[in-house]
C-alpha positions in Angstrom: 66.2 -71.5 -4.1 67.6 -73.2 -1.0 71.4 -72.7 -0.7 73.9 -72.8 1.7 77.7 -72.4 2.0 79.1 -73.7 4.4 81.9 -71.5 6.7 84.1 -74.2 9.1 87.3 -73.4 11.0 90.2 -76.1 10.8 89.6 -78.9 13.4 93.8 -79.0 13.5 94.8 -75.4 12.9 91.8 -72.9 14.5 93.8 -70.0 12.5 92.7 -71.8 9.1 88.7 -70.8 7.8 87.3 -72.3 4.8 84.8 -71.5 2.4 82.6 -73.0 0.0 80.7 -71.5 -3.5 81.0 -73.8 -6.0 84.5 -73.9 -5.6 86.3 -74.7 -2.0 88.4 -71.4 -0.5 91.1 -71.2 2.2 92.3 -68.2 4.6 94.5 -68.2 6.9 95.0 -64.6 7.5 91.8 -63.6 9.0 90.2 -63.4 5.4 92.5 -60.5 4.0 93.1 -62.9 0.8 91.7 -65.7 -0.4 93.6 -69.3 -1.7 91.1 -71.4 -4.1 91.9 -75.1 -3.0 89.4 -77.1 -5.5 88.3 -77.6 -8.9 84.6 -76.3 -9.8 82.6 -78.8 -7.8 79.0 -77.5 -9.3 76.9 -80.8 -9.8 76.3 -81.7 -13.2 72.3 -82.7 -13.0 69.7 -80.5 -11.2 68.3 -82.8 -9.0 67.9 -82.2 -5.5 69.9 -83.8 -3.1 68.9 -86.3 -0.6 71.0 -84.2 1.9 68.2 -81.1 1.7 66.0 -83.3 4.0 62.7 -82.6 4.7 63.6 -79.3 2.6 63.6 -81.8 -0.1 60.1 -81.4 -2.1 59.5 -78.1 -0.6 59.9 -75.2 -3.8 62.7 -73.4 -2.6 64.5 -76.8 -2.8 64.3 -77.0 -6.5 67.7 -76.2 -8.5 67.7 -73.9 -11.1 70.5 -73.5 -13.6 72.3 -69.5 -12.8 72.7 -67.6 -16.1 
């Protein structure tokens, strides 16, 4: 399975990090605890995204449901 999460410093405040699982996360003291800023965001079909790109039909691509 294809995944990613995505790791981005603030644009306005470079001492802010964020963090994305399936639910958006916010540090801003270097990562010694953790602030969750969003609802589950977990997609409710399967289907792959037209954002994987040419990753799209490969097999890694394909969503599976975790346990």
């Amino acid at each position: 399975m294809l995944r990613t999460e995505p790791i981005v410093f603030s644009p306005i405040n470079p001492h802010i990090l964020y963090f994305a699982t399936n639910t958006l996360w916010k540090t801003m003291n270097a990562g010694q605890s953790w602030q969750q800023i969003s609802p589950d965001l977990t997609r409710p079909t399967f289907e792959v995204p037209a954002s994987v790109g040419k990753y799209r039909n490969e097999e890694t691509a394909k969503a599976t449901p975790r346990a």
